[in-house]
C-alpha atoms as one frame of an Amber mdcrd trajectory, in Angstrom:
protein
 -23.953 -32.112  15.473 -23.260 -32.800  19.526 -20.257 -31.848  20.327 -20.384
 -33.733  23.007 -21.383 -36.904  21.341 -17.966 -36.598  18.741 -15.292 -35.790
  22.205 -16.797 -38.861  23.731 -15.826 -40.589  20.092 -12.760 -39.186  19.788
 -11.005 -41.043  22.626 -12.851 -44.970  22.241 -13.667 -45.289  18.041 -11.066
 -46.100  15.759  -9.704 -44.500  12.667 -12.794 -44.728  10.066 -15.145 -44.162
  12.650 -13.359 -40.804  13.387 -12.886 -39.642  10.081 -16.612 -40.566   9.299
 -17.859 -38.721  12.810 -15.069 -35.316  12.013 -16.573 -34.963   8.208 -19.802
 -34.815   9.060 -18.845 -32.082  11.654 -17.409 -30.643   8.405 -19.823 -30.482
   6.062 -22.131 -29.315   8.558 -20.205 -26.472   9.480 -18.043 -25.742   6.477
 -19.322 -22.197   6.021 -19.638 -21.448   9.526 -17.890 -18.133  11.020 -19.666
 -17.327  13.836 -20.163 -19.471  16.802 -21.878 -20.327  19.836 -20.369 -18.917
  22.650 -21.881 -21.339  24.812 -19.903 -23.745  23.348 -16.472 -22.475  23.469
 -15.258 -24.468  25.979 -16.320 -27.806  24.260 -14.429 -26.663  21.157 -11.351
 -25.426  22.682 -11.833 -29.326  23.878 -12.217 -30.745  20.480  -9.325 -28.708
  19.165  -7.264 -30.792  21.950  -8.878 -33.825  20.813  -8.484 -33.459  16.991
  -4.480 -32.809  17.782  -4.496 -35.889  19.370  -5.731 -37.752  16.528  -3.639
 -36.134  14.799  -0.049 -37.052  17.217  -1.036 -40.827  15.948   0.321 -42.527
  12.986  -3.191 -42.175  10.755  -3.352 -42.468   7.445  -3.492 -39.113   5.267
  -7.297 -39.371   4.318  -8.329 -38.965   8.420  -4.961 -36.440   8.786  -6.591
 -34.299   6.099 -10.404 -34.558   7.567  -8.947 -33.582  11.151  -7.075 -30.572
   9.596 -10.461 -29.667   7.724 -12.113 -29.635  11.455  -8.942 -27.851  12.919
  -9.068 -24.929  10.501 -12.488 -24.558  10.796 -12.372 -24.144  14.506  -9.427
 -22.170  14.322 -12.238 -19.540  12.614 -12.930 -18.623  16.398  -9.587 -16.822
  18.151 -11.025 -17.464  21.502 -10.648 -21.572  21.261  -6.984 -21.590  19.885
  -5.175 -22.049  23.187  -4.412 -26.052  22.736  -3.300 -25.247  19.171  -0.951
 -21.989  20.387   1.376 -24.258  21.914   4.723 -25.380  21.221   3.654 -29.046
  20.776   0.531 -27.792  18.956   2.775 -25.763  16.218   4.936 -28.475  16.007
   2.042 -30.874  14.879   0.526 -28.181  11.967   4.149 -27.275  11.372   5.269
 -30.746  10.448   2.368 -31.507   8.833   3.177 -28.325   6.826   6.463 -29.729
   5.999   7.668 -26.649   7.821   9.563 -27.939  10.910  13.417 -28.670  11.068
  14.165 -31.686   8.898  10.917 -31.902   6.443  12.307 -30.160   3.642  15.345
 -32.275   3.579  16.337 -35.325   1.172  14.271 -38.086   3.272  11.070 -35.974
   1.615  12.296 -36.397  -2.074  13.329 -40.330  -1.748   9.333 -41.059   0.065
   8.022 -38.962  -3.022   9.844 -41.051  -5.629   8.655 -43.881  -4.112   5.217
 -43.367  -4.028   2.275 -43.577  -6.468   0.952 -40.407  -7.967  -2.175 -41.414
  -5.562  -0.280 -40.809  -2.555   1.679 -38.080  -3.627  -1.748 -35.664  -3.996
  -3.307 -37.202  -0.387  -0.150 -35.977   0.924  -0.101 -32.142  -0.813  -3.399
 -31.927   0.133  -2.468 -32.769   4.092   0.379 -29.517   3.161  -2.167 -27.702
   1.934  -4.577 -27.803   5.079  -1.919 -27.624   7.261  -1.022 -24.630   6.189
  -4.486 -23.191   5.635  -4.656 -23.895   8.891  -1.714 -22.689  10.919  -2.496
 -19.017   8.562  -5.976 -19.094  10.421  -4.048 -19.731  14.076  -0.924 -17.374
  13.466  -4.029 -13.889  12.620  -6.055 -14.950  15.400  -3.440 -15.513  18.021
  -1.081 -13.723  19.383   0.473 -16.667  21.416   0.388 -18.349  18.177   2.644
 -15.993  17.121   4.910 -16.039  19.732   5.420 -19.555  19.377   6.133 -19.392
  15.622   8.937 -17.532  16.295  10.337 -19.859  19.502   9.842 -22.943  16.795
  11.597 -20.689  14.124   8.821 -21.288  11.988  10.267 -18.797   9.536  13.266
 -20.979   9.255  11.112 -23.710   7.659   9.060 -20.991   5.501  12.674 -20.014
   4.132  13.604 -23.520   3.185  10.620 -24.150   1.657  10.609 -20.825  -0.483
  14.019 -21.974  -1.638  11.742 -25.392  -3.492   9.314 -23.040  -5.196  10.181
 -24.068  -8.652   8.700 -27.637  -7.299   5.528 -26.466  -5.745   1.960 -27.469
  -6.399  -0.147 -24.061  -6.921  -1.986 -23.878  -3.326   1.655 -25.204  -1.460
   2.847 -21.959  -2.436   0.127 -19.485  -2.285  -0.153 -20.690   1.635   3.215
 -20.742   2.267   3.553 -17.126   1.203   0.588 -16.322   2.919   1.432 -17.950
   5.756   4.835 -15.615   5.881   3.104 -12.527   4.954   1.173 -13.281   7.757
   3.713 -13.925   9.893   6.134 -10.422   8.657   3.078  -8.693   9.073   2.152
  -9.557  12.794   5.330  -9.950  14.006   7.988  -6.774  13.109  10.617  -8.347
  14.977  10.908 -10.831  12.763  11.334  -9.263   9.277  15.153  -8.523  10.156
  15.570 -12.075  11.122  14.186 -13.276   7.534  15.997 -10.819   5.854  19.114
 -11.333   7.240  19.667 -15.064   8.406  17.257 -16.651   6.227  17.823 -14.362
   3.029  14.210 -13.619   2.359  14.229 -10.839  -0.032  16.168 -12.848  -2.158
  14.030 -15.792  -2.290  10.795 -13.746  -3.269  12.546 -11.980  -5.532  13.633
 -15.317  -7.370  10.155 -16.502  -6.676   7.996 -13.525  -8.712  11.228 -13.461
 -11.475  10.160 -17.190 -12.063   6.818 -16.910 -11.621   5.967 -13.715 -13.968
   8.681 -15.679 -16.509  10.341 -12.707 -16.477  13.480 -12.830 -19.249  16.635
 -10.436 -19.014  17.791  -8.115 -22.010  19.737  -6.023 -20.325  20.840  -4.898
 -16.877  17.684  -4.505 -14.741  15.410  -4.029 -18.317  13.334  -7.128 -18.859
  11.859  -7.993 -22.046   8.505  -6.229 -23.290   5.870  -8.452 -22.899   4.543
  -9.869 -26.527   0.711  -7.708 -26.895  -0.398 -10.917 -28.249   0.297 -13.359
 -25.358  -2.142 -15.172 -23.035  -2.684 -12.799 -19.949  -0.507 -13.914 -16.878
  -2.921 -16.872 -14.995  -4.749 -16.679 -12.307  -3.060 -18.901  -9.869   0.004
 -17.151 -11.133  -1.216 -14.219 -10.255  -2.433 -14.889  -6.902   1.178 -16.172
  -5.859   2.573 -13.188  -7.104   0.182 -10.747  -5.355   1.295 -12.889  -2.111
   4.827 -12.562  -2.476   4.704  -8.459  -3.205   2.707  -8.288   0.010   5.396
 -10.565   1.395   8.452  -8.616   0.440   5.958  -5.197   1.422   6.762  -6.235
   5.061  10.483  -6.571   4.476  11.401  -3.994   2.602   9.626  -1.670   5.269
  12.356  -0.170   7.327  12.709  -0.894  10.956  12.107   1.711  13.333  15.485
   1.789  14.189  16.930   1.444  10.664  17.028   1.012   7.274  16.799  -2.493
   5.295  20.310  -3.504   4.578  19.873  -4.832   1.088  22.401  -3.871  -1.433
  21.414  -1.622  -4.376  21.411  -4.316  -6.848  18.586  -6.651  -4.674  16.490
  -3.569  -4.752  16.442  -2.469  -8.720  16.021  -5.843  -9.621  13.239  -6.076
  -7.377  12.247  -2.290  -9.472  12.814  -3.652 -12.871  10.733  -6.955 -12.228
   8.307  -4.660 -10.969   8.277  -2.981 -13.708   8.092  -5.914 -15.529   4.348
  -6.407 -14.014   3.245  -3.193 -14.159   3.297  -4.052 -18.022   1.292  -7.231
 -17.768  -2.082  -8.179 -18.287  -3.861 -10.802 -16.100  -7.742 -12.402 -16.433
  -9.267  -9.814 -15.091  -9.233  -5.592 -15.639 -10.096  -6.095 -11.536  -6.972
  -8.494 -10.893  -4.718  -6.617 -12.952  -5.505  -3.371 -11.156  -4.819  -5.864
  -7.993  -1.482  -6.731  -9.216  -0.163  -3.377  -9.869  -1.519  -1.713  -7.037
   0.849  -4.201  -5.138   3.432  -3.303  -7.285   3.044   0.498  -6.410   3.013
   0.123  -2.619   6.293  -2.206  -3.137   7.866   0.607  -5.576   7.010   3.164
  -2.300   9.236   1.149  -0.416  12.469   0.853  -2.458  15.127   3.690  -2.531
  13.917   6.208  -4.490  17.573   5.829  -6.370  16.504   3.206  -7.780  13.350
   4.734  -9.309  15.107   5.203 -12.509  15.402   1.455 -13.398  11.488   2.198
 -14.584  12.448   4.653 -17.294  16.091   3.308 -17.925  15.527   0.653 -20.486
  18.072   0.947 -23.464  17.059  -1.997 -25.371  13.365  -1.207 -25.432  14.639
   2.746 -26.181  12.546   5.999 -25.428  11.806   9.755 -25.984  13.888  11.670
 -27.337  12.461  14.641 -25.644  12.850  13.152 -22.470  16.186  12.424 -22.895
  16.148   8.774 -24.665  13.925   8.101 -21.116  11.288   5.153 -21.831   8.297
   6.667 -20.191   5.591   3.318 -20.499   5.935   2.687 -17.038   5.066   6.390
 -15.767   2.354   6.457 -17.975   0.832   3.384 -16.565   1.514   5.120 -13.279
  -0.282   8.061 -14.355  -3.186   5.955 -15.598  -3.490   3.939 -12.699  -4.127
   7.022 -10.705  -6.498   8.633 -12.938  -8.478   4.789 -12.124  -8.426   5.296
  -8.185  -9.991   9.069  -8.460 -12.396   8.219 -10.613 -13.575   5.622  -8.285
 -14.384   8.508  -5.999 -13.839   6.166  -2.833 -10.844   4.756  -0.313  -8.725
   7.407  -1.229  -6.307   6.564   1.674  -5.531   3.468   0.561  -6.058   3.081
  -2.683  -4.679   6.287  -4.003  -2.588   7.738  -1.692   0.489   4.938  -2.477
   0.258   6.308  -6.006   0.071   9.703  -5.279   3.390   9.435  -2.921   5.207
   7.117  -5.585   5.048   9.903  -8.768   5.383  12.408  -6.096   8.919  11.094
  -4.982   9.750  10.144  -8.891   9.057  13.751  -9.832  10.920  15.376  -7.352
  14.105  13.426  -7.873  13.794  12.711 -11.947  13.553  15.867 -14.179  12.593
  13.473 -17.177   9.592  12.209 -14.809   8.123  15.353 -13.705   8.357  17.016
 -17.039   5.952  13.833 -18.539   3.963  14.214 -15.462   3.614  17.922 -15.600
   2.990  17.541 -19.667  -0.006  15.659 -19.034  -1.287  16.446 -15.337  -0.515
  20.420 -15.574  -0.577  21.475 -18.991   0.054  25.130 -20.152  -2.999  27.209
 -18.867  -5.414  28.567 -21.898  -8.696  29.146 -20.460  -8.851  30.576 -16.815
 -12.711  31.259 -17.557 -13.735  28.471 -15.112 -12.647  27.714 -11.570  -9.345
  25.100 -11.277 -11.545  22.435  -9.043 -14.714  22.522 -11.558 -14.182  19.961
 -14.703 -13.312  17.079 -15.260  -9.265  16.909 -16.631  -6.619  15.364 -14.176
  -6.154  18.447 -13.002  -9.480  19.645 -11.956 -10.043  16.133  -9.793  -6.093
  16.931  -8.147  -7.423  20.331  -7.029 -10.791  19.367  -5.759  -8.690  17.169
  -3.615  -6.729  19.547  -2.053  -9.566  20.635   0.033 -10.751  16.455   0.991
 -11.785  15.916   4.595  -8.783  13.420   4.652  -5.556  15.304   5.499  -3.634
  12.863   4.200  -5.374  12.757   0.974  -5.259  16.290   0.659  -1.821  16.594
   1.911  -1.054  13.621  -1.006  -2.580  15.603  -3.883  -1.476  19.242  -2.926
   2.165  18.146  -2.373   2.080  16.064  -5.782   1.473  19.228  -7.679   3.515
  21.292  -5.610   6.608  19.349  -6.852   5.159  19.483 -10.357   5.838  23.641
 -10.101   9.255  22.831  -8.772   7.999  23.855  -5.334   7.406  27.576  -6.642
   4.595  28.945  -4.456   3.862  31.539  -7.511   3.623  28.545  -9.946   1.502
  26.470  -7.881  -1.116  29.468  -7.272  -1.082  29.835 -11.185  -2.860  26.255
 -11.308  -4.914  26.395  -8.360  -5.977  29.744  -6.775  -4.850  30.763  -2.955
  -7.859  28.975  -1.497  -7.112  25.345  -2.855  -3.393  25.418  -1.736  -3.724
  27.068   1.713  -3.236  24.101   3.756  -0.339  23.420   1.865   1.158  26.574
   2.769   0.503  26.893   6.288   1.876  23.463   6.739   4.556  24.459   4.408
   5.343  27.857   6.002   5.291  29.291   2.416   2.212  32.065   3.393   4.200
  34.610   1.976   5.258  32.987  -0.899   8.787  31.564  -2.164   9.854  27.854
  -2.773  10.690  24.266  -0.945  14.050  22.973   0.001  14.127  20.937  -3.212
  16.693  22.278  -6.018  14.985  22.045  -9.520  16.584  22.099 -12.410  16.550
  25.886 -14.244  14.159  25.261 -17.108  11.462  28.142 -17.815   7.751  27.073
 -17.950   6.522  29.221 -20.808   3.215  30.610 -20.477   0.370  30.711 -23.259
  -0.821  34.105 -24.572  -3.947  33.144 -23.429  -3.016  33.100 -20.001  -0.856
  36.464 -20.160  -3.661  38.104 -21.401  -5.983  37.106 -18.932  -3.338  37.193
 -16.068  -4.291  41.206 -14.773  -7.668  39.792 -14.101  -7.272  36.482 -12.679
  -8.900  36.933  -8.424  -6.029  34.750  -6.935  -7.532  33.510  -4.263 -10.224
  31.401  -6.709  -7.583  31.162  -9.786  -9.888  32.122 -12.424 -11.107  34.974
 -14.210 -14.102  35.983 -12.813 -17.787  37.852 -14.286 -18.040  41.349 -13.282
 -20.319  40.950  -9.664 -22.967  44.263  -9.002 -20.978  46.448  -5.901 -23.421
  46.247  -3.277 -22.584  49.002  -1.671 -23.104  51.641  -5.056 -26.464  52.600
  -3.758 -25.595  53.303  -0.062 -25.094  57.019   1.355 -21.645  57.587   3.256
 -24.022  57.215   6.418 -25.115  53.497   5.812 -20.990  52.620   4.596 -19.939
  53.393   7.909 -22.981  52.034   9.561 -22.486  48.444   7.649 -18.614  48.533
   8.344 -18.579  49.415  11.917 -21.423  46.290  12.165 -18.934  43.620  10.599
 -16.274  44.830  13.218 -18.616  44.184  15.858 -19.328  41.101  14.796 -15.975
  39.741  14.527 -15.096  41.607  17.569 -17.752  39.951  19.751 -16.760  36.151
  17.663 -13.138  36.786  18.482 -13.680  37.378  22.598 -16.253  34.496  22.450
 -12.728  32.367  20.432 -15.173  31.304  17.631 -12.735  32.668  15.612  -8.924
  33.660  16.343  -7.323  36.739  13.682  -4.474  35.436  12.288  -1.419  37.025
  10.880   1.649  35.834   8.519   5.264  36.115  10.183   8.033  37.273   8.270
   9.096  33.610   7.758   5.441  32.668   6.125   4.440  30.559   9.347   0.543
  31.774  10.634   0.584  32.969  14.095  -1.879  35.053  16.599  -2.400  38.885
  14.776  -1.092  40.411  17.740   2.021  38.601  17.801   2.734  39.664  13.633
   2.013  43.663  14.222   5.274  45.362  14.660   5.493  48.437  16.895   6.961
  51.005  14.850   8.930  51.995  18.140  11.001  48.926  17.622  11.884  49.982
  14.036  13.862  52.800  14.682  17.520  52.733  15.639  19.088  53.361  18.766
  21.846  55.498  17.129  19.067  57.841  14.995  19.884  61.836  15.097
């Protein structure tokens, strides 16, 4: 449709004949995401126009059609600058019920006054107001700006505190909307956290909307096996708040969040709460809790133990009355993400870091962990990284091209052997865990900072057996290899050796390669900095 032809409308035709010209623009271009540049300047235009429209008293059928327009030009960031203005915001935020003084009383006496009719013409008008100041706020930055000068949050707060009253899409926008907003704008998570109480609103909002019920301190109750999963548009709200309080819980760069302990392991024990629930979907389920696990990185890791401290619900008695469901799903969860064999980074790193973090500061955690992940060692026959237990896939990805996967999975088991160099190189051979210990300093053995508690690990007799002839540096027992130098006279030895030194001679002054040596305090450095003079061991006051 001519652009032109509809901003030549826009300013003579009436109502109808704008909402009639606007929905054919619509349907035309409802799945349209890449436009004409060309024509940018004629729909930054009609983006001016359409707010226009909208600045009159219309009725909420032509509202809603010139929102529909609105957010589907707000698709294209470079068009947005009549809508990134103060009196633009305004307009969407009003519309939005957002602004100061359209959450207030006024909005509950028009509601009980109208027919159900005009109650859902209005929520949808909410609805594409907000779809489309989400669209404006990611793909502007003055957008942004202006969200904060119109303390957009403010109105985001007050409506957050009506969520027991919301239609479905009201809320999944609105928390959108201030995901969006945390997300692009850092400055302002302090502001929502401390004036507008944020963290406490989304934490009332997934309690009610997971119908989460209270047993005990910070233990919900189990979730019946036989119970509809949790519904989809549930689920989606609660996905949006988690990413929601993600961004507030994050500490400032300055800081730490200032949320008392009690905010945070209620926000673990709801969490919890989820990680035990079922939605539609396997896929949305796995959604759900991987949200939960990024949230979980964020909170102290004090109040980690609100996952296995559930008296009501009880536990093991080997792990100290500890109820270890939640770790297990943990455990599980991971075992999912390597098996998919892709976005590690993302998608498996967060768990990594969370059982990491609950193993290095809960005995009862890393014993379960270790139990399952690192079980006593019978048959050292095959190399650690070949197979296809949790511990085979951990070691193959000590040696990933992503250092921070790597770095993820070798420091994981590294607090599984309390940090013990020795025990660590029992599970995965020298090679797999060097780039732990050159970034750990711990070349020439010993442990981490962290103080573990004094229980033995007790090795099979398998293993003790097999021990003398384990090659450390693989971490397996390996077939007797032919010596390929049996055959050679003394000549050809020294001819073959004094070839190799050439070699890395001539790829050491070319600085292919650098020799490396091991410092007293395990750290590599240059060889010629670790030889020590033998003059410089004697003392001064010899005889």
């Amino acid at each position: 449709m001519d652009l032109n032809i509809i901003l030549s409308q826009l300013e003579t035709a009436n109502e109808e004949e704008i909402e009639k010209l606007l929905r054919q623009y619509n349907l035309e271009n409802s799945r349209t995401f890449s436009f004409d540049q060309k024509e940018e300047t004629l729909r930054s235009k009609l983006c001016q126009g359409v707010l226009s429209v909208l600045e009159r008293q219309v009725q909420p059928s032509c509202q809603k059609t010139c929102l529909e327009t609105l957010r589907i030009l707000s698709r294209d960031k470079r068009v947005l600058t009549p809508v990134a203005t103060k009196e633009g915001m305004l307009i969407l935020g009003g519309m939005a019920r957002l602004t100061a003084g359209e959450n207030g009383d006024d909005n509950n006496q028009k509601s009980s006054q109208e027919d159900t009719q005009s109650d859902e013409e209005e929520r949808v008008v909410v609805v594409e107001a907000l779809k489309c100041l989400c669209n404006v706020v990611y793909n502007s930055p003055a957008a942004q700006q202006v969200s904060v000068d119109v303390q957009l949050a403010n109105g985001l707060c007050a409506s957050l505190g009506m969520a027991r009253t919301w239609h479905h899409e009201v809320g999944l926008f609105t928390l959108r909307l201030l995901f969006l907003l945390s997300a692009l704008r850092p400055d302002v998570r302090g502001i929502l956290r401390r004036e507008w109480h944020a963290v406490r609103l989304l934490t009332e909002i997934l309690e009610h909307t997971l119908d989460v019920s209270w047993v005990g301190p910070y233990e919900a109750a189990r979730p019946d096996p036989q119970a509809l999963p949790l519904p989809a548009e549930d689920n989606e709200r609660a996905m949006e708040a988690l990413k929601a309080l993600f961004n507030l819980t994050l500490s400032d760069a300055g800081g730490e969040v200032s949320e008392d302990d009690h905010q945070f392991r209620l926000i673990a024990a709801i969490l919890r709460h989820l990680l035990m629930l079922k939605t539609e979907t396997e896929e949305k389920t796995e959604e759900a809790h991987s949200h939960a696990i990024n949230l979980l990185n964020n909170l102290p890791v004090s109040c980690l133990d609100v996952l296995i401290d559930v008296p009501v619900q009880g536990g093991l008695e080997i792990y100290g009355g500890k109820n270890m469901d939640a770790v297990q799903l943990l455990i599980d969860f991971m075992e999912k993400r390597i098996d998919k064999g892709s976005n590690y980074k993302e998608g498996l790193t967060p768990v990594l870091s969370l059982l990491t973090e609950g193993s290095r500061h809960y005995r009862e955690i890393r014993r379960y962990i270790k139990a399952q992940v690192l079980p006593p060692l019978k048959d050292v026959k095959i190399r650690p990284e070949i197979g296809t237990t949790t511990r085979n896939k951990l070691v193959r990805l000590m040696t990933h091209v992503d250092m921070g996967v790597k770095q993820s999975a070798a420091e994981f088991l590294f607090v599984l052997c309390k940090e013990s160099v020795d025990n660590l190189l029992k599970y995965t051979g020298y090679g797999n865990a060097a780039g732990l210990l050159v970034a750990r300093g711990l070349l020439a053995g010993g442990r981490g900072e962290t103080q573990y508690s004094q229980d033995e690990d007790s090795d099979t007799e398998e293993y003790k057996s097999a021990k003398p002839f384990i090659n450390p540096i693989t971490g397996h027992v390996e077939e007797p290899m032919p010596n390929p130098i049996e055959e050679m006279t003394e000549e050809q030895k020294e001819y073959e050796a004094q070839k190799l030194v050439n070699m890395f001679d001539r790829l050491s002054r070319q600085n292919v390669i650098r020799p490396m040596g091991v410092r007293p305090d395990g750290t590599l450095a240059p060889l010629e900095e670790t030889l020590c003079d033998p003059r410089e061991d004697s003392g001064s006051d010899s005889d």
